[in-house]
N, C-alpha and C positions, 0 to 999 in steps of 0.2 A: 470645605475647611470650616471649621467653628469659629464662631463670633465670639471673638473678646471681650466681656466684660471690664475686666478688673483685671491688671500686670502692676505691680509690683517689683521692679529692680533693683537690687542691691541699695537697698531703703536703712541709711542707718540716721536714727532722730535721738537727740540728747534734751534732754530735760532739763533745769534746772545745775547743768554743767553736767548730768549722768545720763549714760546711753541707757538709753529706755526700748530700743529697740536697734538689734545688731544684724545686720547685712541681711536684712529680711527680702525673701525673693518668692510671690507667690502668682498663680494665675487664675482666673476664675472666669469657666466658659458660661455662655447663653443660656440658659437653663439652668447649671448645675449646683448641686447641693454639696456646699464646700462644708466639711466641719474642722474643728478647730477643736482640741485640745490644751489649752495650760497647764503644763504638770508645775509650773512654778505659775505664780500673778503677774509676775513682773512684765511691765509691756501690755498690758492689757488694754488696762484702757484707754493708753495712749494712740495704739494699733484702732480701736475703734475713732479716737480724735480725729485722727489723720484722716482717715479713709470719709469722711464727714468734713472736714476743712482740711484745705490747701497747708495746712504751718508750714513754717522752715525743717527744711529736712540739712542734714549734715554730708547724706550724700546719696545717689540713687536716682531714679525716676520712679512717678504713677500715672499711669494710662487708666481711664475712665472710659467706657463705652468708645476704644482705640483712638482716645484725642489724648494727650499729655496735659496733664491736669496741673502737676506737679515735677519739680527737679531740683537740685540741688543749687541751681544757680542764681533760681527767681523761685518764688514763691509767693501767688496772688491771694491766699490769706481768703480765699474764695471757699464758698460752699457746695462742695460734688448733691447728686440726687440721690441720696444714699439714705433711706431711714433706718431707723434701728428703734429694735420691740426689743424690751428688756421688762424689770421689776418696778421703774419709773415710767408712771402713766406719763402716755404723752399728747391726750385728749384733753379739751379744757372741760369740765365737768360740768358748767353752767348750760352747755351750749346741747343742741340734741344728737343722735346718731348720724341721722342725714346731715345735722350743718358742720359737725365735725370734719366729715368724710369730702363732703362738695365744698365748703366754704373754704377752709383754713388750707388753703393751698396757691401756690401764687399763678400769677391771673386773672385772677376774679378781680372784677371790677365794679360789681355791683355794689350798694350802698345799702338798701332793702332786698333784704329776704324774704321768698314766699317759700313757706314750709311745705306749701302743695305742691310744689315744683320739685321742690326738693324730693318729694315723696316718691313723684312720679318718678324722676329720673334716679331714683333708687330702685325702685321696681322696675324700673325698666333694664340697670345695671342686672341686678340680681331680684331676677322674674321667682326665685322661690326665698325670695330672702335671707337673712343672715340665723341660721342656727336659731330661728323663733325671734329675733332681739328687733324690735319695733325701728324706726326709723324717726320716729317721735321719741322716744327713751330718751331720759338726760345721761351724758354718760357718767355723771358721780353713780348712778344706781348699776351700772354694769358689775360684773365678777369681774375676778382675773382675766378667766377664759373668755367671756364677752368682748371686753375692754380689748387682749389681744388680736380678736378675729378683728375687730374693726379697726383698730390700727395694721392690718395685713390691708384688708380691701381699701383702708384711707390711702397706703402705698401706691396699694396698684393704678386707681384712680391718679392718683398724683405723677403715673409714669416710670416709675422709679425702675429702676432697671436690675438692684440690689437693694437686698433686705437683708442686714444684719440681725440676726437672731439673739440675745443672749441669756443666756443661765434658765432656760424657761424650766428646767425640772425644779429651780428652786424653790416656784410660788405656783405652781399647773401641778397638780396629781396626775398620775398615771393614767387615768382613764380621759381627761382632759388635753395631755398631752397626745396619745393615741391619734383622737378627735381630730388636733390641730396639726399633727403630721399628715392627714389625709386632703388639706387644706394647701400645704405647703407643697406636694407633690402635682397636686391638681395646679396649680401657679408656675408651678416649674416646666411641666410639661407646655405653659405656653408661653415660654420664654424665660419667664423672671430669674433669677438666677439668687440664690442665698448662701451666707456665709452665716453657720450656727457653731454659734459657741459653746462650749459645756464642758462639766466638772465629772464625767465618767462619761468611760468609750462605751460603754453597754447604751447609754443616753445617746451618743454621737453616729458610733456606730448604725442604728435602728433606721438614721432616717438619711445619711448623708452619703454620695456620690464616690469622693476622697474627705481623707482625713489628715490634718496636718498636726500636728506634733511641734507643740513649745516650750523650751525650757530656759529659763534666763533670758527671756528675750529674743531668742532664736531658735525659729524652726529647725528641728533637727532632724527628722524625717516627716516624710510625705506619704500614706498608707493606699495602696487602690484599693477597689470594695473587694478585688480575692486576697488582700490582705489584712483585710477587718475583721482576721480571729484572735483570739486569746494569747494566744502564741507569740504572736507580734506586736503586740503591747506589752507583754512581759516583763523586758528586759531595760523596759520603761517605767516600771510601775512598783509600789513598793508593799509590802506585805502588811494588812490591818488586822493581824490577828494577836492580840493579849493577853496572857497569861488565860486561866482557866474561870470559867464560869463560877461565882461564888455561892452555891445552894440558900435559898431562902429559906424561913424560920416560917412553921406551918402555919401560924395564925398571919391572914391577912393583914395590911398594914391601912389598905386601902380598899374598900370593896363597894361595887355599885353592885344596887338590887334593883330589878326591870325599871330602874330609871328611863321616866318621859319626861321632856322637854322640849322648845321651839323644833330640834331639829332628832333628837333621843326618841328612840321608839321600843320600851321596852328592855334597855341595855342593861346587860349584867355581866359582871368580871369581877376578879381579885387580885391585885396585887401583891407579894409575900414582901414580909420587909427584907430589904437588902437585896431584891430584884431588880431587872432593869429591862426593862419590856418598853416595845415599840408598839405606838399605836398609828397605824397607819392607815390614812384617814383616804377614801379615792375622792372626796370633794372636798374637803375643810371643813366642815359647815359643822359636823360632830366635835371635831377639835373646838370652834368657836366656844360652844355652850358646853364642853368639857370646864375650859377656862372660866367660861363663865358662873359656873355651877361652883367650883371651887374657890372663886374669890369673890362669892355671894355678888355677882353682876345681875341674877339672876335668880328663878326660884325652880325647883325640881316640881313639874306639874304632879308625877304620882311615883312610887317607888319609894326608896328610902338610900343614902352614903350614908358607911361607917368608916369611920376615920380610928385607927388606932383603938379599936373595939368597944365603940363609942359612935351617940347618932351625929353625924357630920350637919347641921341644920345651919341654915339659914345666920342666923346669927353668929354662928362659930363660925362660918365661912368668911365673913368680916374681917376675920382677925387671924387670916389664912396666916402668914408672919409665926405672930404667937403661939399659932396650933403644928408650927415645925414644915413648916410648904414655903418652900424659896420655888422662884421660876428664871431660868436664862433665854432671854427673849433672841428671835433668831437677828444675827448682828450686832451679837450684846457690845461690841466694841464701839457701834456707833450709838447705842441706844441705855447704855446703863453704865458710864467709864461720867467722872465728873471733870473735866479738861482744866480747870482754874486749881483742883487739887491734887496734892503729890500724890505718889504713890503709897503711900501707907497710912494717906487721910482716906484713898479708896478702899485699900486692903481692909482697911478696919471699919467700914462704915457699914451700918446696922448692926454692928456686935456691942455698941453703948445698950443698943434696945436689951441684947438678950444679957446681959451682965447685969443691965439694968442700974446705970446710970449713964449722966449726961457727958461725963467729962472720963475717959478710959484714963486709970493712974499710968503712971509713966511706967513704976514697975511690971506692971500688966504689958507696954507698949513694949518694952523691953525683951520679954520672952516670948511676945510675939514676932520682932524680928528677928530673933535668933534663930526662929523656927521657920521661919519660910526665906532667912536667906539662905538658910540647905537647897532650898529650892529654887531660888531665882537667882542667889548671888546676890551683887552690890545692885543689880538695878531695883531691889525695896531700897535704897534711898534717893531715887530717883522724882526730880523736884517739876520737871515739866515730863508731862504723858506725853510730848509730840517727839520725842529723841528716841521713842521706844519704835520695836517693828512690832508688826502685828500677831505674831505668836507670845510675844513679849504681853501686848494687852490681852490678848487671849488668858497669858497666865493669870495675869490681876483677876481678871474676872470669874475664872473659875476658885482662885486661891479665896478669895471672898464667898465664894460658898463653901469651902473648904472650912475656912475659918467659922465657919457660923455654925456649922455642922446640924443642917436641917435632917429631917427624917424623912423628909419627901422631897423630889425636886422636880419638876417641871421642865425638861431642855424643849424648846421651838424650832426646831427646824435647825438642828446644831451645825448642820454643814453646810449651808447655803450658802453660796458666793465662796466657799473656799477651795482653794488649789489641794494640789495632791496631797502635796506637804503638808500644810494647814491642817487636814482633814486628817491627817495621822495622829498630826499635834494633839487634835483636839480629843480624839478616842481614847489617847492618852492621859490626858486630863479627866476625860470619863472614869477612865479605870481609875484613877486614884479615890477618885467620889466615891466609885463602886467599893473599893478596900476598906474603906471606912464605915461602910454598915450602911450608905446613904439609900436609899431606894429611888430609883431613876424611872421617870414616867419621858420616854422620847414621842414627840407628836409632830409625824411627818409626814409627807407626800408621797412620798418614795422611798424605795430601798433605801439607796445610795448604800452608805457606811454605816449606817446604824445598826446590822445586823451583826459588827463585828465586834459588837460590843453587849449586844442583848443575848438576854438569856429565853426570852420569848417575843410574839409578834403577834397582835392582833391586828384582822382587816375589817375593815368596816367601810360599809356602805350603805346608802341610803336608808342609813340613821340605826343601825343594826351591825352587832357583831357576827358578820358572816365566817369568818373559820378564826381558826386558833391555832399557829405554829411553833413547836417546838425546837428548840436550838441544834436537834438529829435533822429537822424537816430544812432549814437553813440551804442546803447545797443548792435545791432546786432553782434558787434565785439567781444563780449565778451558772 
């Protein structure tokens, strides 16, 4: 008979007086590699709170490695051994690989540290070590992928009998993620058991045992691995295709010539204005010094950018803004929305620059909201951002580049962390940029959703533009 990890009983948890999670009933054996689908958020990351602390539940039970952990009638407000690897480091950065992994665990009783001890009993854990990463390494210098491998083995070390996984295609490139599926199987096969969470079954599918299925809050089906085709995710899942590709204007708008840099080896493309091309990066490190090159962070060691048939240099890149290049950072919700001001002190902010004064006349503010309450309705007079949902703030922030109406834009990773929904939303929002003549520069990790919106894809690796796929070449990704 299989060892139970993790049961789950008719587990229903309200929030803030709202059910956040409805009659949730899951089980997760010895080893196995559970995935998890959200085609809505909702529940999210309340379903990780729980499973990580005891809270008050409204009704149900949780069993934890077959001891009852948790119930509706008592609730010890106690901590399961449950870690969870997600987008937030959960290494203290001062401290090294080895004292991460040994130290920060409870236990330990010592008060001095000997690093050599540490070492040994790292080498002696893992005789061929971790993927090259020293045991002396601080962990602020780790990558993503680093950071993660050793918060897996900091788990294992610590016992942990469950490893929450979440969103790893958001911030792991594909050949990264690969790598660390081959990690997580090796772990499973001797024991451990994971719950991985993700924003596409093609992502969930690849590496997990069963797949579970949530919408609203409730699992609504449960997949086995002979039913992890296409087929039967269908009737869950909703169609990201938009209108039709809109042909670019022959002269480039955007063009690198054998640009070298830190991480650039010779790279060369073109962008046509009013395209919207994916650059898909299999480490990041290209995207960094893309950004960096563009918003003069940086200097182009040899080659030459033209920008709008003009030398893009050093000094012009300064003034990326003025030269018509807007960027939406990924998370722009948490990372570029101003919370102290209304909605329409956002809507409008950085359009005094391009009007070119300090104070927008009223008349000005006037046809401005006439024109985007077509689109949003009454919430442009919306006086606190926290009453809004998140496709709501999704609007603000792309209607703000809407409004500004750049010639270039920059999206980071536009789907990260987003639900099914969400991510329709947001392609949606794409297209309307794209209608508008904008030319769209996507710089991402993964497929995902980006391709339903591109009119082209470059891949690049190790600092080089290796192929070049066409919107015909598109199918084979899926």
């Amino acid at each position: 008979m299989k060892e139970e990890i993790l049961r789950i009983e008719n587990v229903t948890r309200k929030k803030d007086g709202v059910v956040c999670l409805d009659n949730i009933n899951l089980h997760i054996f010895k080893g196995e590699i559970m995935g998890m689908i959200f085609l809505t958020s909702r529940g999210k990351d309340e379903l990780i709170e729980l499973l990580c602390n005891n809270y008050p539940i409204e009704y149900g039970r949780i069993y934890y490695k077959e001891e009852l952990v948790n119930y509706y009638e008592y609730s010890s407000m106690s901590m399961n051994q449950i870690y969870v690897i997600s987008h937030n480091n959960g290494l203290i950065g001062n401290l090294s690989v080895a004292e991460n992994i040994f130290v920060m665990r409870k236990g330990l009783k010592k008060h001095i540290i000997n690093q050599s001890r540490l070492n040994k009993e790292f080498y002696r854990l893992f005789p061929e070590g971790l993927s090259g990463i020293s045991p002396e390494k601080p962990a602020y210098e780790l990558t993503h992928y680093e950071r993660c491998l050793v918060e897996l083995y900091r788990a294992v070390v610590a016992d942990c009998k469950l490893i929450v996984l979440r969103d790893l295609a958001s911030f792991l490139s594909r050949v990264e993620l690969m790598k660390y599926y081959e990690y997580i199987r090796e772990y499973s096969s001797l024991g451990v058991a994971f719950l991985y969470l993700g924003n596409h079954h093609e992502e969930v599918f690849l590496i997990s045992d069963r797949v579970a299925l949530v919408s609203e809050a409730r699992i609504i089906k449960i997949l086995s691995k002979e039913e992890m085709v296409e087929e039967h995710i269908l009737p869950y899942t909703i169609p990201f295709e938009v209108g039709e590709p809109i042909p670019g204007e022959a002269a480039g708008i955007l063009t690198f010539k054998q640009v070298s840099s830190k991480n650039m080896k010779g790279v060369s493309f073109s962008v046509q204005k009013g395209e919207c091309v994916v650059l898909l990066d299999k480490g990041s490190d290209i995207h960094e010094d893309f950004l960096d090159l563009i918003y003069g962070r940086s200097k182009v060691l040899s080659g030459s950018i033209i920008y709008k048939g003009k030398p893009y240099t050093h000094k012009e890149a300064r003034k990326a803004l003025q030269q018509g290049i807007m960027t939406i950072n990924k998370n722009p919700i948490r990372t570029m929305l101003f919370w102290d001001m209304n909605y329409l002190e956002n809507l409008t902010f950085l359009s005094d620059r391009k009007l070119g004064c300090s104070v927008i006349k009223p008349r000005i503010l006037e046809s401005i909201v006439e024109e985007y309450q077509s689109y949003v309705g009454r919430e442009i007079y919306t006086g606190n951002l926290k009453e809004l949902e998140p496709a709501s703030l999704y609007n603000l922030v792309y209607y703000r580049v809407h409004l500004y109406n750049p010639d270039l834009l920059i999206c980071i990773r536009p789907f990260a962390d987003a639900d099914m929904y969400l991510r329709r939303h947001i392609v949606e929002l794409l297209y309307q940029l794209k209608e508008k003549g904008i030319t769209i520069i996507i710089l991402s990790l993964n497929v995902a959703d980006s391709l339903s919106i591109a009119d082209r894809m470059m891949l690049m690796e190790d600092g080089r533009i290796i192929k070049n796929y066409e919107k015909k070449d598109f199918d084979m990704f899926f």
